[in-house]
PDB file as gemmi writes it, atoms N, CA and C in Angstrom:
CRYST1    1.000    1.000    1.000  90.00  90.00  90.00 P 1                      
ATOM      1  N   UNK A   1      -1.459   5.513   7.979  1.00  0.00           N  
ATOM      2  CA  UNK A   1      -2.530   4.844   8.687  1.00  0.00           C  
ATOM      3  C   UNK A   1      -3.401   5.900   9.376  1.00  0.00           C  
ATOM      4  N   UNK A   2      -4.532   5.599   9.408  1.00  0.00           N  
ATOM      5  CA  UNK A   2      -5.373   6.642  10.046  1.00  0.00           C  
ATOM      6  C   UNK A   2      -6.244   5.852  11.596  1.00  0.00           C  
ATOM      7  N   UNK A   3      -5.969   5.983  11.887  1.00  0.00           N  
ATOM      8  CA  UNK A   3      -6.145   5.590  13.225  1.00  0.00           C  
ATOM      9  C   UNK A   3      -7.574   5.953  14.376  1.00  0.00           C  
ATOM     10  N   UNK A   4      -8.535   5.547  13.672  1.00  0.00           N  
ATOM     11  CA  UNK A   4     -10.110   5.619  14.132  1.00  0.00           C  
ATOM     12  C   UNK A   4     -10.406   5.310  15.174  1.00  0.00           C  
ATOM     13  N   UNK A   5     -10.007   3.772  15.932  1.00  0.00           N  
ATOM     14  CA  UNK A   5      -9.756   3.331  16.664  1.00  0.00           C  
ATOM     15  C   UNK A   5      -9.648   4.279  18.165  1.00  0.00           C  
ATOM     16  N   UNK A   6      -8.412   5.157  18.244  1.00  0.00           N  
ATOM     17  CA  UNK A   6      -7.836   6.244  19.059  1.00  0.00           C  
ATOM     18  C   UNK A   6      -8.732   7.437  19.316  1.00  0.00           C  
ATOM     19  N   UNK A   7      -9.659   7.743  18.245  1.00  0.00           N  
ATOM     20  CA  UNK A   7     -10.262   8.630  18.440  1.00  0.00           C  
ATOM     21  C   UNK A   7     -11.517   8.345  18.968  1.00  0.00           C  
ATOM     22  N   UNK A   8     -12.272   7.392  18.282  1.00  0.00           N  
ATOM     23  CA  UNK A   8     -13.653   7.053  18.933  1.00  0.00           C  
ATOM     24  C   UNK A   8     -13.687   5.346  19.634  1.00  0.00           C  
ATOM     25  N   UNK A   9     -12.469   4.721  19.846  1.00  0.00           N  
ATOM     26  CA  UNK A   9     -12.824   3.755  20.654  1.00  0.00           C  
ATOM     27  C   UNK A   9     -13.282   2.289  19.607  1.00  0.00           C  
ATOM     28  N   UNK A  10     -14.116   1.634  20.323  1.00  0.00           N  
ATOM     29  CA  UNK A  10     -14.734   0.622  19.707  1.00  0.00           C  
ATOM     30  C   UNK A  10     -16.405   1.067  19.570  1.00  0.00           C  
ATOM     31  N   UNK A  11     -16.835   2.103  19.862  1.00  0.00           N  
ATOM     32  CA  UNK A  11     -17.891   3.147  19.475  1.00  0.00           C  
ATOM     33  C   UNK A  11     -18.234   2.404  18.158  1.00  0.00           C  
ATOM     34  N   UNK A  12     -19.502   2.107  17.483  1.00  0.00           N  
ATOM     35  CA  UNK A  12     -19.994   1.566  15.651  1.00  0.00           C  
ATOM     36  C   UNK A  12     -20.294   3.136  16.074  1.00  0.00           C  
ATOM     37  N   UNK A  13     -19.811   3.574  14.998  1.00  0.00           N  
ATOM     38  CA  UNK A  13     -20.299   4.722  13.873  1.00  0.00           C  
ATOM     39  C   UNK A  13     -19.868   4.649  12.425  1.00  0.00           C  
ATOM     40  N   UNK A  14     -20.479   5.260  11.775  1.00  0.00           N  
ATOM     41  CA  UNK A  14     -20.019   5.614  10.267  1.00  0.00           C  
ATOM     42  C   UNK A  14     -19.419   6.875  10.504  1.00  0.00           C  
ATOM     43  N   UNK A  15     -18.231   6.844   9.830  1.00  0.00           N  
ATOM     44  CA  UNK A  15     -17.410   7.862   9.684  1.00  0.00           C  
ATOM     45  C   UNK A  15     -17.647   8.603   8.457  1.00  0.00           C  
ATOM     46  N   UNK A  16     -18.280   9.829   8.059  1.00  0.00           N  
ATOM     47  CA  UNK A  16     -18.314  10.772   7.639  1.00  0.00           C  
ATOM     48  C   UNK A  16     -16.943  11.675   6.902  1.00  0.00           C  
ATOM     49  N   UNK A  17     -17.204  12.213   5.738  1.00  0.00           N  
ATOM     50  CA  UNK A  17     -16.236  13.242   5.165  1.00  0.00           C  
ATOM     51  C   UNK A  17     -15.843  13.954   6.376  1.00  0.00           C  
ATOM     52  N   UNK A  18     -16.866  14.737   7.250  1.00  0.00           N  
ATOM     53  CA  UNK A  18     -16.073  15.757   8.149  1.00  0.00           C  
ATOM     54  C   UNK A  18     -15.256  15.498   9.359  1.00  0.00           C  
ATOM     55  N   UNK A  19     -15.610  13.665  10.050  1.00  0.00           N  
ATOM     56  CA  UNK A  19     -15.214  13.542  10.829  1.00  0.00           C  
ATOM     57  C   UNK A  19     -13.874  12.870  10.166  1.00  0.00           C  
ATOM     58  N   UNK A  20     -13.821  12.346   9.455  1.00  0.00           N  
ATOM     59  CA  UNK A  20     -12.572  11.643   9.073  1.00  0.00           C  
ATOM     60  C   UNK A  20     -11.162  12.659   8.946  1.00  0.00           C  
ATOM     61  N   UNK A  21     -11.897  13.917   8.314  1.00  0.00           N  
ATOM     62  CA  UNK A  21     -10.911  14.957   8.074  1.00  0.00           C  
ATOM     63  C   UNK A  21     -10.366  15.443   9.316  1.00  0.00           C  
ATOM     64  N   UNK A  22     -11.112  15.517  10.203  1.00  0.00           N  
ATOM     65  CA  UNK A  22     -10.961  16.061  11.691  1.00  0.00           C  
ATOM     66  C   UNK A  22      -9.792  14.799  12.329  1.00  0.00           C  
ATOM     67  N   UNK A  23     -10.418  13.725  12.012  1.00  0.00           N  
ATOM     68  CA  UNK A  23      -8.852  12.704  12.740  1.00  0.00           C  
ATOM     69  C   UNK A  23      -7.293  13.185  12.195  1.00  0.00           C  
ATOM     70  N   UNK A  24      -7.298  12.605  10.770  1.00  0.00           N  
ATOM     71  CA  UNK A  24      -6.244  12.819   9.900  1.00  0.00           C  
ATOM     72  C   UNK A  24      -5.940  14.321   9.959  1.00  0.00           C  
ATOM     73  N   UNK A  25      -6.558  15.195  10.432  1.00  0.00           N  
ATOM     74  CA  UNK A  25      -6.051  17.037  10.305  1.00  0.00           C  
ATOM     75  C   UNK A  25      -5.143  16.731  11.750  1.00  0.00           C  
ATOM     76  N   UNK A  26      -5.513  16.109  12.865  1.00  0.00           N  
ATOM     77  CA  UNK A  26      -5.418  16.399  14.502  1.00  0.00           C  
ATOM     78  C   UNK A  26      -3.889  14.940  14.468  1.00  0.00           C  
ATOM     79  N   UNK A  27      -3.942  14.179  13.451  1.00  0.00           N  
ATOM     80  CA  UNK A  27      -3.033  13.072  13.688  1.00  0.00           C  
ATOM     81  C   UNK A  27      -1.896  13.553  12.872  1.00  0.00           C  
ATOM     82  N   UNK A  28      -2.249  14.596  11.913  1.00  0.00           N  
ATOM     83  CA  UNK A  28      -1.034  15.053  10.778  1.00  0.00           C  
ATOM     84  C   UNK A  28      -1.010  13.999   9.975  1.00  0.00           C  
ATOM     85  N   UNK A  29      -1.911  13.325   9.208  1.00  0.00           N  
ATOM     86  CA  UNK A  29      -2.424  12.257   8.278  1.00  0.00           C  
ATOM     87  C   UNK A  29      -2.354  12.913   6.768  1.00  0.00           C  
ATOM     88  N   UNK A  30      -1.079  12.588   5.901  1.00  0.00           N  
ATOM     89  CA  UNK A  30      -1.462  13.373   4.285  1.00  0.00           C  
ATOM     90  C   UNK A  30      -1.775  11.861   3.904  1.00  0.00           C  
ATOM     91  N   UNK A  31      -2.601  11.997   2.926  1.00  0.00           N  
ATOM     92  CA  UNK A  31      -2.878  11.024   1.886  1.00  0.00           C  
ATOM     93  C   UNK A  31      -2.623  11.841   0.337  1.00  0.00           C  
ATOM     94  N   UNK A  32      -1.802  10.996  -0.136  1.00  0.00           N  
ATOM     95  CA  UNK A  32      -1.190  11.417  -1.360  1.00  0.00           C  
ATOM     96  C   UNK A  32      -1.660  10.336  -3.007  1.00  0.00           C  
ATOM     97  N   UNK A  33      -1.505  10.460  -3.855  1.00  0.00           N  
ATOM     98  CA  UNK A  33      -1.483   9.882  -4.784  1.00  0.00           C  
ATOM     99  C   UNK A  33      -0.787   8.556  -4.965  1.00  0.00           C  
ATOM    100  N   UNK A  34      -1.368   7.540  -5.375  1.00  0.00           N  
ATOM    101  CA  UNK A  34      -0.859   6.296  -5.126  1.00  0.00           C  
ATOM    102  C   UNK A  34      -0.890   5.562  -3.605  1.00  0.00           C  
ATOM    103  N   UNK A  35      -1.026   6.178  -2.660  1.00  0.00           N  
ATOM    104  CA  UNK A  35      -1.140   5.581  -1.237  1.00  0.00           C  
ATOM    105  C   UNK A  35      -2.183   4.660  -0.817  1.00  0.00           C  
ATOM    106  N   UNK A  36      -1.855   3.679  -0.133  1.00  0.00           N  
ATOM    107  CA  UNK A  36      -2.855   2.326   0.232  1.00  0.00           C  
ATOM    108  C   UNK A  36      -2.806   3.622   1.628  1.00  0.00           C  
ATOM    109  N   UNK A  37      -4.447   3.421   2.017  1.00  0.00           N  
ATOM    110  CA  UNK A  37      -4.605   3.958   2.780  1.00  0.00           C  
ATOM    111  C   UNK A  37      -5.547   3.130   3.822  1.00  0.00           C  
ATOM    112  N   UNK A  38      -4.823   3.098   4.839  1.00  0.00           N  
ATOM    113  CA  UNK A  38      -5.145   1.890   6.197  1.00  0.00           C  
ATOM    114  C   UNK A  38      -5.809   2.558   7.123  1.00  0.00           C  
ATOM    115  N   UNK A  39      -7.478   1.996   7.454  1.00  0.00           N  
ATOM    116  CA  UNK A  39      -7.561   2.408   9.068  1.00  0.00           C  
ATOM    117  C   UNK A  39      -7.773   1.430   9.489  1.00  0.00           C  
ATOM    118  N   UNK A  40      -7.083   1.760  11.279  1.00  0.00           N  
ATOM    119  CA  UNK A  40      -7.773   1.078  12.113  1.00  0.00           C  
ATOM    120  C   UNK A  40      -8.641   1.250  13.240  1.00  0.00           C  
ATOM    121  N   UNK A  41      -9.594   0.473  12.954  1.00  0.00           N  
ATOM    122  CA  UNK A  41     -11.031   0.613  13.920  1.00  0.00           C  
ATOM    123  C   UNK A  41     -10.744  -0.308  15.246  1.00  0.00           C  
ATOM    124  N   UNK A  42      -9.828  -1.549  15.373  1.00  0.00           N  
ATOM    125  CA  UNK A  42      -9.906  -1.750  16.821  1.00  0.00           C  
ATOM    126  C   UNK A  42     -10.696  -3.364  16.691  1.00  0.00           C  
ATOM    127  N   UNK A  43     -11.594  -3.390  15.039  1.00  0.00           N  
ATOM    128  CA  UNK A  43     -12.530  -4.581  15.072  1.00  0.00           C  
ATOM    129  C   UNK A  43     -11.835  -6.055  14.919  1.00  0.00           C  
ATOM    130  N   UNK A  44     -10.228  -5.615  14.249  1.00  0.00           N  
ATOM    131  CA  UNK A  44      -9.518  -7.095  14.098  1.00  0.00           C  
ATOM    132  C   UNK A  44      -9.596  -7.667  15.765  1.00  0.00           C  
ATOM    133  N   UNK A  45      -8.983  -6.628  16.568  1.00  0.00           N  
ATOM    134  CA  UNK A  45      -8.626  -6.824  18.062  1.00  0.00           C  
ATOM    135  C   UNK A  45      -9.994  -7.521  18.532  1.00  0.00           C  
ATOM    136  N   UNK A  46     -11.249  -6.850  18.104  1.00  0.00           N  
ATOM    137  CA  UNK A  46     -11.876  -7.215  19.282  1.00  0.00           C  
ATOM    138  C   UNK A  46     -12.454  -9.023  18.751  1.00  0.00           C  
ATOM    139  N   UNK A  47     -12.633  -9.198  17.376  1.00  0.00           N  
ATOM    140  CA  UNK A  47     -12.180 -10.313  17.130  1.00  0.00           C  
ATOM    141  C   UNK A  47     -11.300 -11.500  17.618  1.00  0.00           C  
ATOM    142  N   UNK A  48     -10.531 -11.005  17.454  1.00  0.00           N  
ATOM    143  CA  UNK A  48      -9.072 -11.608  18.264  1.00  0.00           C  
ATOM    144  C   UNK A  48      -9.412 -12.531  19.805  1.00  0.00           C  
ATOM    145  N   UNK A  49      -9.935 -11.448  20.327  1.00  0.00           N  
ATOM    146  CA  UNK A  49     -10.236 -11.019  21.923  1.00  0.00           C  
ATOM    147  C   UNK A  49     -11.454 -12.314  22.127  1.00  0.00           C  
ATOM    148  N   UNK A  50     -12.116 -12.268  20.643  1.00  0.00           N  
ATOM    149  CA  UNK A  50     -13.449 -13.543  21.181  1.00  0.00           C  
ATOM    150  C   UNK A  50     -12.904 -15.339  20.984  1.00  0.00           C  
ATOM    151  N   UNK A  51     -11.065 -15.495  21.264  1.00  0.00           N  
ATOM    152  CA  UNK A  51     -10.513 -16.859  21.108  1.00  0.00           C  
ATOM    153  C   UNK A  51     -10.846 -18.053  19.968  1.00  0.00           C  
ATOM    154  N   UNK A  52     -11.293 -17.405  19.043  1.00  0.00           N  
ATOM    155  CA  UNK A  52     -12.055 -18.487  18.125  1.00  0.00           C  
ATOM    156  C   UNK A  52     -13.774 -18.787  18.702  1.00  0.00           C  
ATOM    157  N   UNK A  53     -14.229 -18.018  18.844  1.00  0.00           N  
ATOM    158  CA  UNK A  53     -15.986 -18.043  19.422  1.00  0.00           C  
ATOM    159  C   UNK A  53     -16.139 -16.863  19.210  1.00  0.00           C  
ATOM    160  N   UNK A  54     -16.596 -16.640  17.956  1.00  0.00           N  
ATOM    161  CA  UNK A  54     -16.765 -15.050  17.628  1.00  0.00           C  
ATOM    162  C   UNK A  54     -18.464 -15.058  17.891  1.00  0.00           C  
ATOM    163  N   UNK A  55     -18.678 -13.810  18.557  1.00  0.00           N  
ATOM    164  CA  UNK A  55     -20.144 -13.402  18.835  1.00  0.00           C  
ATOM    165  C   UNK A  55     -20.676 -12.452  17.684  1.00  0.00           C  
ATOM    166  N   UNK A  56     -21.815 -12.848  16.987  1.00  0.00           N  
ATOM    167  CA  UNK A  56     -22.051 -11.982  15.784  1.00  0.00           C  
ATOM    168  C   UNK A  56     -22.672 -11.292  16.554  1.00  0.00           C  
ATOM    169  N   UNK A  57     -23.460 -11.123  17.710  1.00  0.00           N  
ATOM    170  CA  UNK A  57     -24.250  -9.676  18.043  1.00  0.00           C  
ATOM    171  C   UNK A  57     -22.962  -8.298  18.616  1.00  0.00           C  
ATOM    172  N   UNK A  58     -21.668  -8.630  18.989  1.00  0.00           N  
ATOM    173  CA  UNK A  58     -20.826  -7.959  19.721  1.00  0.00           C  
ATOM    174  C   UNK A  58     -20.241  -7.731  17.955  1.00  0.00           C  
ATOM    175  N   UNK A  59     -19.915  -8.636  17.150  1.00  0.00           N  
ATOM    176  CA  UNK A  59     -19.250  -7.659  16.084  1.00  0.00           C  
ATOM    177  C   UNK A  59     -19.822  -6.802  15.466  1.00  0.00           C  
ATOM    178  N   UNK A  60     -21.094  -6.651  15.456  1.00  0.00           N  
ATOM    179  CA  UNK A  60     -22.189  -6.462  14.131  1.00  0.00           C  
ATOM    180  C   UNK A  60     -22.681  -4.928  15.207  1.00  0.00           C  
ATOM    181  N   UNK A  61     -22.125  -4.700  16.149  1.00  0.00           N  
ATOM    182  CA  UNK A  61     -22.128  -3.463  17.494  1.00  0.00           C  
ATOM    183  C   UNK A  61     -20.893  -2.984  17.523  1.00  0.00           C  
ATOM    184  N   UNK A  62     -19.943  -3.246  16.792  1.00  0.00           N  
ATOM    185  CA  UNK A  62     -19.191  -2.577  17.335  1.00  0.00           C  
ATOM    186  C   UNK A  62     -17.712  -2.431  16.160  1.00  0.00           C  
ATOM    187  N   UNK A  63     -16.994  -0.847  16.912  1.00  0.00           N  
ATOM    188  CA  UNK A  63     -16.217  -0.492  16.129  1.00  0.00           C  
ATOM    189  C   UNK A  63     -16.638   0.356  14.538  1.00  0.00           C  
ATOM    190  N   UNK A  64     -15.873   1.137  14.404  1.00  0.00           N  
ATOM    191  CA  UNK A  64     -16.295   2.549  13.276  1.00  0.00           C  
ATOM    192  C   UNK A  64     -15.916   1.858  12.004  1.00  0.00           C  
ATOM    193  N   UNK A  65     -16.199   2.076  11.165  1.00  0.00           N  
ATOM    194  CA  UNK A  65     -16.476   2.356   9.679  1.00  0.00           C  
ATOM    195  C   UNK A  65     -16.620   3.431   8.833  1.00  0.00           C  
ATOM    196  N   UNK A  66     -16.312   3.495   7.669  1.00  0.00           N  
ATOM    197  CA  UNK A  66     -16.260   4.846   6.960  1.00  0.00           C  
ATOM    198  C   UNK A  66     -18.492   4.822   6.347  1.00  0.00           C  
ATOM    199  N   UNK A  67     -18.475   5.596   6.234  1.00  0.00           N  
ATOM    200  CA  UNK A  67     -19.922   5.928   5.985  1.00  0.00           C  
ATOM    201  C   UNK A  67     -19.821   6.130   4.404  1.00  0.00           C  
ATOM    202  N   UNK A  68     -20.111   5.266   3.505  1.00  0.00           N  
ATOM    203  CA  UNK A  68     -20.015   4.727   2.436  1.00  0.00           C  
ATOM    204  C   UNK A  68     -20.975   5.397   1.198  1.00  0.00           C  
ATOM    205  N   UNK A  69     -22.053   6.407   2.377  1.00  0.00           N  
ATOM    206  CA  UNK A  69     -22.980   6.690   1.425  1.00  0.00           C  
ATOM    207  C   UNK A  69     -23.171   8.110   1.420  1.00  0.00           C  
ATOM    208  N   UNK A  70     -21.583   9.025   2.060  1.00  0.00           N  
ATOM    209  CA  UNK A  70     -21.107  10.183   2.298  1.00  0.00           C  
ATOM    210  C   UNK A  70     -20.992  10.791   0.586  1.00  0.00           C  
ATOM    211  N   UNK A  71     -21.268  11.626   0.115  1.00  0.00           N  
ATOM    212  CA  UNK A  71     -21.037  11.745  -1.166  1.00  0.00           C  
ATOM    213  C   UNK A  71     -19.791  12.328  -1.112  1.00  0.00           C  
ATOM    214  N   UNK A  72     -19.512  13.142   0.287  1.00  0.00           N  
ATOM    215  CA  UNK A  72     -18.416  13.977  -0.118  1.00  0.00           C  
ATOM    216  C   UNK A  72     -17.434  13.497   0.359  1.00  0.00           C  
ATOM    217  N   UNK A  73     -17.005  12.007   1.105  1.00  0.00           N  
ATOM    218  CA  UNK A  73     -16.151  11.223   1.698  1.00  0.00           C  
ATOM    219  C   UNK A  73     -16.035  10.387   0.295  1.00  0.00           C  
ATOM    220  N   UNK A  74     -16.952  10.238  -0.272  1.00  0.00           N  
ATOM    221  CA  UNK A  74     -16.775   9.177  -1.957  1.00  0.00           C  
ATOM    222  C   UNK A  74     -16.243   9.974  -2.752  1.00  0.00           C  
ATOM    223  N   UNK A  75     -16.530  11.362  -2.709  1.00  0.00           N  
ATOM    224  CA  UNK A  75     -15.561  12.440  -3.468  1.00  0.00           C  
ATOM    225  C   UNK A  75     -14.344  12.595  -3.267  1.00  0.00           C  
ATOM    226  N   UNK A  76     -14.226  12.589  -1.804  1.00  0.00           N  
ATOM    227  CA  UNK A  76     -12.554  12.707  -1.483  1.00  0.00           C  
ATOM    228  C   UNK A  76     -11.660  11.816  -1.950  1.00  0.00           C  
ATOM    229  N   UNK A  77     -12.365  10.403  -1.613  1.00  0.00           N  
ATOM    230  CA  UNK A  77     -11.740   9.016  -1.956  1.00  0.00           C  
ATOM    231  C   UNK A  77     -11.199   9.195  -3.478  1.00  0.00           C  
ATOM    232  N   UNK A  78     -11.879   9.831  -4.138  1.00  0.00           N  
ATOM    233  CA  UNK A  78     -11.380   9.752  -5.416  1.00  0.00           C  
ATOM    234  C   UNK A  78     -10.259  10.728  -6.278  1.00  0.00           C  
ATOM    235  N   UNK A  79     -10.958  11.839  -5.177  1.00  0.00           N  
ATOM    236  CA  UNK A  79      -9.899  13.151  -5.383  1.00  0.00           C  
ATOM    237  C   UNK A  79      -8.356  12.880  -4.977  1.00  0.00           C  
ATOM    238  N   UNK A  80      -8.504  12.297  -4.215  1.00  0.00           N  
ATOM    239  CA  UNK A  80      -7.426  11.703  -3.483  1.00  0.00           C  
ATOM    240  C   UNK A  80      -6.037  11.016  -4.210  1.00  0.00           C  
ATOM    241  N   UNK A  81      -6.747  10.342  -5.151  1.00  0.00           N  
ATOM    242  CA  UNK A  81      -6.202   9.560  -6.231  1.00  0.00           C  
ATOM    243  C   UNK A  81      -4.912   8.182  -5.013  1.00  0.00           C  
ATOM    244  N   UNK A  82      -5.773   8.162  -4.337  1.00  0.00           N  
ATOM    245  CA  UNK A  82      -5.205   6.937  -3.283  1.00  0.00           C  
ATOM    246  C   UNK A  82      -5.226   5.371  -4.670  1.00  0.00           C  
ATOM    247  N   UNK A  83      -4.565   4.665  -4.055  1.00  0.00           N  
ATOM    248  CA  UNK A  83      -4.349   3.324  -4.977  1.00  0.00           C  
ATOM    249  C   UNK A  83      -5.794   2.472  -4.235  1.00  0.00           C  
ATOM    250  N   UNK A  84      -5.807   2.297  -2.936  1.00  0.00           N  
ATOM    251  CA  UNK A  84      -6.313   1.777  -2.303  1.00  0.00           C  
ATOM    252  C   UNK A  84      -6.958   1.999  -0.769  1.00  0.00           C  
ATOM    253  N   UNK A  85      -8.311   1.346  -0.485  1.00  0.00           N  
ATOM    254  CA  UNK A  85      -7.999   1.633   0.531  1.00  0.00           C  
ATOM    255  C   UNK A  85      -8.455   0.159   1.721  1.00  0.00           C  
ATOM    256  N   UNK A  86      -7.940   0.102   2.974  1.00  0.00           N  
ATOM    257  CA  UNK A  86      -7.549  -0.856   3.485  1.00  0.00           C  
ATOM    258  C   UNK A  86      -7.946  -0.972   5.090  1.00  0.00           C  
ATOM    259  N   UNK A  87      -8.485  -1.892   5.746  1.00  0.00           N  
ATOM    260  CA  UNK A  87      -9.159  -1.571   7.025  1.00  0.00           C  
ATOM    261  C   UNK A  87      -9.380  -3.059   8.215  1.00  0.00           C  
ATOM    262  N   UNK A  88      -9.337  -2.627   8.790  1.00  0.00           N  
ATOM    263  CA  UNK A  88      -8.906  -4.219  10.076  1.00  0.00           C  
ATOM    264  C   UNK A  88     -10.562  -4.558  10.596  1.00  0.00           C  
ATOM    265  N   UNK A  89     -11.765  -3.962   9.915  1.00  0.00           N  
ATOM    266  CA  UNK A  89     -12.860  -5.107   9.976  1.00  0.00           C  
ATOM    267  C   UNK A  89     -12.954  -5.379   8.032  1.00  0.00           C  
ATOM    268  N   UNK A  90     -14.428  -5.739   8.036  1.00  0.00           N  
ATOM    269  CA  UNK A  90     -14.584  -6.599   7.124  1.00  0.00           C  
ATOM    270  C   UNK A  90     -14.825  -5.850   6.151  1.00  0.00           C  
ATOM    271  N   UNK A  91     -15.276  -4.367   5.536  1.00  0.00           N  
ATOM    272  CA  UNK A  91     -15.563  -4.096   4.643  1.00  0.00           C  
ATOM    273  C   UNK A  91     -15.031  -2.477   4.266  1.00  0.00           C  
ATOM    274  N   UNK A  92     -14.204  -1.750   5.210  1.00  0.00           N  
ATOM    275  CA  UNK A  92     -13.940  -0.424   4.878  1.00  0.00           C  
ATOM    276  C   UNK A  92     -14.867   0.259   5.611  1.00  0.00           C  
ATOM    277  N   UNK A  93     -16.498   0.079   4.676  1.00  0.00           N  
ATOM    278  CA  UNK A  93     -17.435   1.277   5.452  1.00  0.00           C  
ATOM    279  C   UNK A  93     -17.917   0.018   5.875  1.00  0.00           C  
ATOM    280  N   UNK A  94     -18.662   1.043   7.016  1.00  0.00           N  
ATOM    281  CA  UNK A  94     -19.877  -0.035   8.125  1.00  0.00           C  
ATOM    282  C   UNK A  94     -20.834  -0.308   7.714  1.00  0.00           C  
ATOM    283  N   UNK A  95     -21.060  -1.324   7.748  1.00  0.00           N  
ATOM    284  CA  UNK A  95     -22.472  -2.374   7.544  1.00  0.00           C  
ATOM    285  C   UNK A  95     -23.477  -2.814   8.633  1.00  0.00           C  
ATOM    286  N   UNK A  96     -24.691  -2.458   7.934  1.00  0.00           N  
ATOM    287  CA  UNK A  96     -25.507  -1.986   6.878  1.00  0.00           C  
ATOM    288  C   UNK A  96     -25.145  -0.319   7.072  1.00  0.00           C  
ATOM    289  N   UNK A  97     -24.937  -0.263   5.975  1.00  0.00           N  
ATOM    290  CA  UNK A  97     -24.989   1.017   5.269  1.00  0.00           C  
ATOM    291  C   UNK A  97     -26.030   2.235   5.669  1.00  0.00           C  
ATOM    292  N   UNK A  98     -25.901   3.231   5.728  1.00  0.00           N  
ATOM    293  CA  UNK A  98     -26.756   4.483   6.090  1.00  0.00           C  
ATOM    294  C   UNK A  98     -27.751   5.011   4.880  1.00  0.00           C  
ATOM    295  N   UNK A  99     -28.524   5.705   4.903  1.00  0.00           N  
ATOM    296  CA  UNK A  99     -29.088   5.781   3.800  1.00  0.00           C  
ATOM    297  C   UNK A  99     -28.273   7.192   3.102  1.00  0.00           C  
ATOM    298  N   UNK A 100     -28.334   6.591   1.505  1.00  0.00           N  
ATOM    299  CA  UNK A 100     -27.656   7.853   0.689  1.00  0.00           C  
ATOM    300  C   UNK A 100     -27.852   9.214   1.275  1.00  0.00           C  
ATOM    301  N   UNK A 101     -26.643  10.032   1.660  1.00  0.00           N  
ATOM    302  CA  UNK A 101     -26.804  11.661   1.997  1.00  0.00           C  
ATOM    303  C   UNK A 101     -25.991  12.073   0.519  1.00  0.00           C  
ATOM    304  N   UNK A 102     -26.657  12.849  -0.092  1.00  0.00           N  
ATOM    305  CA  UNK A 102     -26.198  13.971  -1.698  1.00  0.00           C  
ATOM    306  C   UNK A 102     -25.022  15.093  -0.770  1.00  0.00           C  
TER     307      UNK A 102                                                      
END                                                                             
């Protein structure tokens, strides 16, 4: 599990190739071949936290995401040869999306 959450809070950012490496280097995080690979951002909780009255302006603000349009975080993902990967909001990377970085 990689644990996003711990590092930046309920902070929305897109998480980046370099910052992601920087969690998982500082948490002792291997990702190996075949591994479902889990983060958590904190967004199931804060869900949770709204009792069944979920506020779309407080979810749609908040909590990290992987940055989807990282070429070299889409490189890793693959280098990786992970099975899967797996995350406690709604889509993995954060939405709306950043614009393509090469």
């Amino acid at each position: 599990m990689v644990d996003l959450h711990a590092h930046l809070g309920r902070e929305r950012k897109a998480i980046g190739y370099d910052a992601l490496m920087r969690v998982m280097e500082t948490d002792e995080v291997t990702v190996e071949k075949g591994d479902f690979v889990c983060f958590y951002t904190g967004f199931a909780d804060v869900l949770l936290e709204m009792n069944k009255h979920p506020d779309p302006t407080v979810l749609h603000n908040t909590c990290t995401g992987l940055d989807g349009r990282d070429a070299r975080l889409l490189q890793w993902v693959s280098d990786s040869g992970c099975a899967a990967l797996i995350a406690d909001n709604y889509a993995v990377e954060i939405i709306p999306a950043n614009p393509f970085k090469p």
